[in-house]
C-alpha positions as CSV (number, residue, x, y, z in Angstrom):
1,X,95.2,-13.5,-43.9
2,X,92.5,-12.2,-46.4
3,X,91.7,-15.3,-48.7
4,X,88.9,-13.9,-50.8
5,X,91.8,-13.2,-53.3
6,X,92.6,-17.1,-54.0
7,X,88.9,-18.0,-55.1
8,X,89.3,-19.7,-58.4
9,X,92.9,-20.1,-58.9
10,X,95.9,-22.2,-58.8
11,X,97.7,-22.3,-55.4
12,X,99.5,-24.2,-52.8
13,X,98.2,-24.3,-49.3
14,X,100.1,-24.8,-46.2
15,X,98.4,-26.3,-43.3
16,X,100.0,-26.5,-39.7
17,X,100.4,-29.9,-39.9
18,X,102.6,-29.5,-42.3
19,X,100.4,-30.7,-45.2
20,X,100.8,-29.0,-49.0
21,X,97.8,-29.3,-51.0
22,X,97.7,-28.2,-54.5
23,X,94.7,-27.5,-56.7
24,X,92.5,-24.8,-57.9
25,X,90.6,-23.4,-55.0
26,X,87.5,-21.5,-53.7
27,X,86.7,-19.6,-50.9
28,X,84.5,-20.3,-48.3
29,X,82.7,-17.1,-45.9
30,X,82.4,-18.1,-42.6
31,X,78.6,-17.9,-43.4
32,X,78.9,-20.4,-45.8
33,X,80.5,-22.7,-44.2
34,X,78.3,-22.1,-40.9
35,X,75.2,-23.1,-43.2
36,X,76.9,-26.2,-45.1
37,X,78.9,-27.4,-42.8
38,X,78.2,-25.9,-39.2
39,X,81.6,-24.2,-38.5
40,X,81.5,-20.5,-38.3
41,X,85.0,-19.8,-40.0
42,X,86.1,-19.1,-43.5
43,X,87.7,-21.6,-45.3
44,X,89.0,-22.5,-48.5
45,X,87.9,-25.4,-50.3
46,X,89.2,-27.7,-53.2
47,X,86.8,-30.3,-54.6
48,X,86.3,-33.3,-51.7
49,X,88.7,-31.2,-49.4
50,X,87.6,-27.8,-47.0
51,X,90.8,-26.6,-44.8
52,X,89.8,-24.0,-42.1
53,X,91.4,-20.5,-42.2
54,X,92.6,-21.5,-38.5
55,X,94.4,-24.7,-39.7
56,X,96.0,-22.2,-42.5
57,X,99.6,-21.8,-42.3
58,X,99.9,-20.1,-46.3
59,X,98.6,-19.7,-49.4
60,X,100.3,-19.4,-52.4
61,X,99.5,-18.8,-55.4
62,X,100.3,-20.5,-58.5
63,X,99.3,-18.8,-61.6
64,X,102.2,-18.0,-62.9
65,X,103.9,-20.9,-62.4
66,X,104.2,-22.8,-65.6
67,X,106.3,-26.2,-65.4
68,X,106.1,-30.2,-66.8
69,X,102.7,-30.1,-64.8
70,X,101.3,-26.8,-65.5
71,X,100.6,-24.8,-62.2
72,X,101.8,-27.8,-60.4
73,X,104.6,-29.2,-58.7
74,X,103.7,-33.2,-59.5
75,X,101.0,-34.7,-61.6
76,X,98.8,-35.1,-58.4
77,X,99.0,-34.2,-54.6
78,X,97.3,-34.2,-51.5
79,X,94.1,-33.8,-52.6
80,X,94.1,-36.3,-55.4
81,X,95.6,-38.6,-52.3
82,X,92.6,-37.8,-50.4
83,X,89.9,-38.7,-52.3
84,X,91.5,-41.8,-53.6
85,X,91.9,-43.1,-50.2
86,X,88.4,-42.4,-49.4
87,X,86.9,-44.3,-52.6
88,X,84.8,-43.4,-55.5
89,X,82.7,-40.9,-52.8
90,X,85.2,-38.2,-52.9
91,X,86.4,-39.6,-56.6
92,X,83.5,-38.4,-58.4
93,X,83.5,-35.3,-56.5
94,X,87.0,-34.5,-58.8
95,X,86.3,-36.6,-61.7
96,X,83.1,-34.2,-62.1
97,X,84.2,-30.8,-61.4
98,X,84.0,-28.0,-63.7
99,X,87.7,-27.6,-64.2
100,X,90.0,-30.5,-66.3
101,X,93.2,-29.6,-64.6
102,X,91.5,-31.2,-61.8
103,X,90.1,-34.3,-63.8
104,X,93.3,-35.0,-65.1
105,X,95.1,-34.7,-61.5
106,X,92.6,-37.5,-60.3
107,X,93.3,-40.1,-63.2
108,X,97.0,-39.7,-62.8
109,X,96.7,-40.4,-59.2
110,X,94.5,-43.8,-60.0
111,X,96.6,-44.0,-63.1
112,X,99.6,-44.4,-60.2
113,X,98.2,-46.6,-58.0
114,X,96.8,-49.0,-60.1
115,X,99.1,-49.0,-63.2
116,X,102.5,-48.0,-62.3
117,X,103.0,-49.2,-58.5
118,X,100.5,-52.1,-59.6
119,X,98.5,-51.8,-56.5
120,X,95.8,-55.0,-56.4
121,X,92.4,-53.5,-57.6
122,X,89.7,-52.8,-54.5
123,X,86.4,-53.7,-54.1
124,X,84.9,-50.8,-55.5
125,X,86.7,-50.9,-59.1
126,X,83.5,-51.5,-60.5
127,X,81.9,-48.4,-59.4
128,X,85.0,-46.8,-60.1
129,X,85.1,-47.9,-63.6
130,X,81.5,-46.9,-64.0
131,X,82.4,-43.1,-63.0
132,X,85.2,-43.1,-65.0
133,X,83.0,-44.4,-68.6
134,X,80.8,-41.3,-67.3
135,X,83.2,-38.9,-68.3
136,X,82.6,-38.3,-72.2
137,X,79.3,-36.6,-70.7
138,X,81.0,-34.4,-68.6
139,X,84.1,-33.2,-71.0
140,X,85.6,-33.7,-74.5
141,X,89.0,-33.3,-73.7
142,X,90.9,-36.3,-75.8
143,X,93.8,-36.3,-73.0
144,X,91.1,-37.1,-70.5
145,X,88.8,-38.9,-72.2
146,X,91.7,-41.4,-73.9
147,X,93.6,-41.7,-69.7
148,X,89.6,-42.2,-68.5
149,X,88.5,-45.4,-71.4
150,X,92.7,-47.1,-70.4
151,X,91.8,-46.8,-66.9
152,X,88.2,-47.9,-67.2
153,X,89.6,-50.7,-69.2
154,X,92.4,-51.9,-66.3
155,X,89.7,-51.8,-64.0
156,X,87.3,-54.3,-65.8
157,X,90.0,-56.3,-67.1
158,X,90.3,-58.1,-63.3
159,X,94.2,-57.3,-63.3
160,X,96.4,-54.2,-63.0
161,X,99.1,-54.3,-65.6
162,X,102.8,-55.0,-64.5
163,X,104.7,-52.2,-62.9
164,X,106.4,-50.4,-65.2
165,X,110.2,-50.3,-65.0
């Protein structure tokens, strides 16, 4: 599987553990990788997340698809998940990234835990709100920028809002 053709767009990625990430991707050479990360195999790699070209079971792409989420299946996915569940170390890494498809993907996915399944705040909601007022210096997107200051604003308030129905 050649996956030099995938660097820098939309796709779907199959693992054989049956996990489906989403995102916009880039691809890793095997010397890369070796140098960064000491494993000697390509790879491709969305922000926060690397999957080995061994631990590849497909890649599709998704440029032309065009749906309620764009190139997307769901608002977020897998990686979003990911970096959530790791805190605001692997947050930043796709709150900052170059592309907003990706920014937006991660505020929907605090956006869910926090303000739709009303999930009690963690410990590190400071520091997450903190990354999340850094945005304006990192995009001027109004969609982003307007999801980033409500988000910013749950997370200083000291409560999540209700659940919505």
């Amino acid at each position: 599987m050649d996956l030099r053709p995938f660097e820098g767009k939309h796709v779907r990625v199959t693992d054989k553990f049956g996990s489906v990430y989403e995102g916009i991707c880039y691809h890793n050479s095997a010397d890369y990788d070796e140098h960064e990360f000491g494993v000697n195999e390509e790879a491709i790699q969305f922000p926060g997340l690397v999957i080995w070209k061994s631990l590849i079971v497909s890649v599709e792409s998704l440029e032309d698809v065009d749906g309620p989420y764009g190139h997307f299946s769901a608002p977020f996915g897998e990686v979003e998940e990911s970096a959530f569940q790791e805190g605001p170390s692997l947050i930043d890494e796709l709150l900052f990234c170059e592309e907003d498809e990706t920014v937006m993907r991660m505020l929907n996915c605090i956006e869910d835990h926090f303000c739709i399944r009303g999930e009690p705040l963690p410990e590190w909601k400071d520091e997450l709100a903190s990354l999340l007022k850094q945005l304006p210096s990192f995009t001027e997107d109004n969609a982003i920028l307007e999801k980033a200051d409500s988000l910013a604003e749950t997370l200083t308030g000291g409560e999540a809002p209700d659940k919505k129905a």
